[in-house]
C-alpha atoms as a printed R data frame, in Angstrom:
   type eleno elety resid chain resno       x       y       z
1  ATOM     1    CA   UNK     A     1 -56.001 162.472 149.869
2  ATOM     2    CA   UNK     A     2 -58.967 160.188 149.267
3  ATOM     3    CA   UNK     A     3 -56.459 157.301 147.677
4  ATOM     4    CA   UNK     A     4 -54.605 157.848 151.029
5  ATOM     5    CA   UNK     A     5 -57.329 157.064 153.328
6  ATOM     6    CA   UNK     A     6 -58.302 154.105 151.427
7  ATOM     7    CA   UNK     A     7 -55.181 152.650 151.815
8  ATOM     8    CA   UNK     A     8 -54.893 153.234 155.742
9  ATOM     9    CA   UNK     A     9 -58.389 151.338 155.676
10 ATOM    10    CA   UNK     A    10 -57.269 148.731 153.748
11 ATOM    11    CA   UNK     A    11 -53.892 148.132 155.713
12 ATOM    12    CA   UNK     A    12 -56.035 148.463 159.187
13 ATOM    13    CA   UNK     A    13 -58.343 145.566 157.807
14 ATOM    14    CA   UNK     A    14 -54.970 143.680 156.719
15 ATOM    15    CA   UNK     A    15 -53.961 143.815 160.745
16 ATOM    16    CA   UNK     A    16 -56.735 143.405 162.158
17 ATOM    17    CA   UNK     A    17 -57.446 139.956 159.890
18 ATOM    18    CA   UNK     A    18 -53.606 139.321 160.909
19 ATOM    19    CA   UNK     A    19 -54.353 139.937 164.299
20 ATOM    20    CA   UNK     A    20 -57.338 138.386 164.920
21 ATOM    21    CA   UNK     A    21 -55.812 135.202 163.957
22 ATOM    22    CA   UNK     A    22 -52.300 134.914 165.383
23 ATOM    23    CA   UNK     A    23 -53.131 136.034 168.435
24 ATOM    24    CA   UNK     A    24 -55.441 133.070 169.388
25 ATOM    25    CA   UNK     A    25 -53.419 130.760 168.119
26 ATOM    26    CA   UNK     A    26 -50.273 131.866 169.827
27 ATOM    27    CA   UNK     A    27 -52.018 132.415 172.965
28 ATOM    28    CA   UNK     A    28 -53.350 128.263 172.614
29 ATOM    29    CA   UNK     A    29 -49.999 126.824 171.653
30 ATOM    30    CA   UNK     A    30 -48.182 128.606 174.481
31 ATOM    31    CA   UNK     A    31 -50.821 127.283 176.859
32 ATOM    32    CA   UNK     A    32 -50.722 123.833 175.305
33 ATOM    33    CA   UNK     A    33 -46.705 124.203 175.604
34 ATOM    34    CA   UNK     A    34 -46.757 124.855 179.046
35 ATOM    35    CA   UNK     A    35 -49.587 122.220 180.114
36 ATOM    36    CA   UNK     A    36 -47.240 120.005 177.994
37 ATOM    37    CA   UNK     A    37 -44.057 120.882 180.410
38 ATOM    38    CA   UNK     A    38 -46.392 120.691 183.962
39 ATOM    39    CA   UNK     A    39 -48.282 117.147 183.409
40 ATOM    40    CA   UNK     A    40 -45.423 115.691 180.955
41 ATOM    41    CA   UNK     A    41 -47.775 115.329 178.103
42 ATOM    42    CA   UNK     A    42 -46.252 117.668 175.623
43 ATOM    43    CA   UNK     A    43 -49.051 116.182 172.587
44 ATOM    44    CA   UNK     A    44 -51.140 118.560 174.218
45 ATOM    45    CA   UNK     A    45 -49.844 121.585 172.308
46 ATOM    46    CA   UNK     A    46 -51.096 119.950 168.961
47 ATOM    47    CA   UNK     A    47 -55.308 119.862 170.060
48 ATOM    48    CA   UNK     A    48 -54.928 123.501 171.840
49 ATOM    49    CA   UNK     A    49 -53.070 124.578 168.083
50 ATOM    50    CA   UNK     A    50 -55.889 123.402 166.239
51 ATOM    51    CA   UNK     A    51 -58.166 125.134 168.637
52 ATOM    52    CA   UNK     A    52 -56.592 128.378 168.045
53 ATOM    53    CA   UNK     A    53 -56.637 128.395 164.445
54 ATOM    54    CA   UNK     A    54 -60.170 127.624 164.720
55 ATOM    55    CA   UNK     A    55 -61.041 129.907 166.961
56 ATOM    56    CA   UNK     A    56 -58.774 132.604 165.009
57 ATOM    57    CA   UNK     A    57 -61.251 131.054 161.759
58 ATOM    58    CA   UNK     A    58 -64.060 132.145 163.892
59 ATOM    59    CA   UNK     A    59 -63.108 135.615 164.315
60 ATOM    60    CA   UNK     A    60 -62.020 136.392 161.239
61 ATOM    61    CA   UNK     A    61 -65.496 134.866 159.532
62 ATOM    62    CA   UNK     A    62 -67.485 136.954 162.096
63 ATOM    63    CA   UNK     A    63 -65.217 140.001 161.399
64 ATOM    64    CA   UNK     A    64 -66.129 139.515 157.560
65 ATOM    65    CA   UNK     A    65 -69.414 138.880 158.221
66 ATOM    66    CA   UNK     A    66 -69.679 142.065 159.782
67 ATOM    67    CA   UNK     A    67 -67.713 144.243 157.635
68 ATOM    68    CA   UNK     A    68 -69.365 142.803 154.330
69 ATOM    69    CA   UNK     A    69 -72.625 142.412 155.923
70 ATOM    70    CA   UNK     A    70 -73.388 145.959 156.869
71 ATOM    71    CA   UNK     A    71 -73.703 147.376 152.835
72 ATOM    72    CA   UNK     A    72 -76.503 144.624 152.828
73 ATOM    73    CA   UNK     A    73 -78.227 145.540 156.146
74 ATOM    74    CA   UNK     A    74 -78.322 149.296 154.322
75 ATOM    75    CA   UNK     A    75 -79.399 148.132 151.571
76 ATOM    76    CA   UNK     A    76 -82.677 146.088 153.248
77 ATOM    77    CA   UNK     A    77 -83.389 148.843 155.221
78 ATOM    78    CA   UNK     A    78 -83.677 151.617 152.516
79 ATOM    79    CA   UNK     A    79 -85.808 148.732 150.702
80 ATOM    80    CA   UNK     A    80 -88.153 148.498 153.627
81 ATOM    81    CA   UNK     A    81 -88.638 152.177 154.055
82 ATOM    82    CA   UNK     A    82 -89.404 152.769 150.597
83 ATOM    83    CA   UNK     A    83 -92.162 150.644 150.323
Protein backbone atom coordinates (compact mmCIF):
# COMPACT_ATOMS: atom_id res chain seq x y z
CA UNK A 1 0.00 0.00 0.00
CA UNK A 2 2.98 2.21 0.80
CA UNK A 3 4.65 1.34 -2.89
CA UNK A 4 1.17 2.50 -4.13
CA UNK A 5 1.15 5.86 -2.71
CA UNK A 6 4.57 6.52 -3.79
CA UNK A 7 3.77 6.00 -7.12
CA UNK A 8 0.54 8.32 -7.18
CA UNK A 9 3.15 10.97 -5.76
CA UNK A 10 5.50 10.40 -8.19
CA UNK A 11 2.99 10.43 -11.25
CA UNK A 12 1.26 13.75 -9.61
CA UNK A 13 4.85 15.41 -9.67
CA UNK A 14 5.23 13.95 -13.39
CA UNK A 15 1.87 16.21 -14.29
CA UNK A 16 2.29 18.78 -12.53
CA UNK A 17 6.14 19.30 -14.11
CA UNK A 18 4.12 18.46 -17.49
CA UNK A 19 1.70 20.89 -16.71
CA UNK A 20 3.41 23.60 -15.50
CA UNK A 21 5.22 23.80 -18.67
CA UNK A 22 2.86 23.22 -21.60
CA UNK A 23 0.43 25.20 -20.41
CA UNK A 24 2.40 28.53 -20.64
CA UNK A 25 3.73 27.83 -23.60
CA UNK A 26 0.55 26.91 -25.36
CA UNK A 27 -1.23 29.70 -23.86
CA UNK A 28 1.92 32.23 -25.53
CA UNK A 29 1.97 30.65 -28.95
CA UNK A 30 -1.81 30.83 -29.33
CA UNK A 31 -1.63 34.48 -28.32
CA UNK A 32 1.37 35.10 -30.56
CA UNK A 33 -0.78 33.15 -33.37
CA UNK A 34 -3.56 35.26 -33.10
CA UNK A 35 -1.63 38.76 -32.73
CA UNK A 36 0.11 37.25 -35.83
CA UNK A 37 -3.46 36.93 -37.81
CA UNK A 38 -4.87 40.67 -36.36
CA UNK A 39 -1.68 43.03 -37.21
CA UNK A 40 -0.35 40.65 -40.18
CA UNK A 41 2.88 39.98 -38.48
CA UNK A 42 2.68 36.29 -37.97
CA UNK A 43 6.86 36.29 -36.64
CA UNK A 44 5.27 37.25 -33.61
CA UNK A 45 4.37 33.72 -32.51
CA UNK A 46 8.20 32.82 -32.44
CA UNK A 47 9.27 35.71 -29.37
CA UNK A 48 5.81 34.91 -27.39
CA UNK A 49 7.07 30.80 -27.89
CA UNK A 50 10.25 31.49 -26.41
CA UNK A 51 8.55 33.41 -23.70
CA UNK A 52 6.48 30.56 -22.75
CA UNK A 53 9.04 28.04 -22.50
CA UNK A 54 10.79 30.37 -20.34
CA UNK A 55 8.30 31.20 -18.32
CA UNK A 56 7.20 27.33 -18.17
CA UNK A 57 11.43 27.06 -17.12
CA UNK A 58 10.51 29.38 -14.41
CA UNK A 59 7.86 27.43 -12.89
CA UNK A 60 9.14 24.33 -13.04
CA UNK A 61 12.69 25.63 -11.30
CA UNK A 62 10.56 27.34 -8.58
CA UNK A 63 8.37 24.17 -8.28
CA UNK A 64 11.76 22.17 -7.69
CA UNK A 65 13.05 24.58 -5.65
CA UNK A 66 10.27 24.17 -3.47
CA UNK A 67 9.73 20.58 -3.42
CA UNK A 68 13.59 19.80 -2.92
CA UNK A 69 14.08 22.73 -0.79
CA UNK A 70 11.75 21.95 2.04
CA UNK A 71 13.95 18.54 3.43
CA UNK A 72 16.69 21.33 3.76
CA UNK A 73 14.57 24.04 5.47
CA UNK A 74 13.80 20.88 8.09
CA UNK A 75 16.86 20.07 8.30
CA UNK A 76 18.22 23.91 9.36
CA UNK A 77 15.59 24.24 11.58
CA UNK A 78 16.07 21.05 13.76
CA UNK A 79 19.89 22.30 13.60
CA UNK A 80 18.95 25.64 15.06
CA UNK A 81 16.79 24.29 17.79
CA UNK A 82 19.24 21.93 18.95
CA UNK A 83 21.81 24.19 19.68
Amino acid sequence: MKNQRKVFQSLTLILQFGLNMIVPIVMCTLLGAWLGKKYGMPIITVPLFIMGALAGFNNIFKMAKKIYGQGDEGKRDHVEKTK
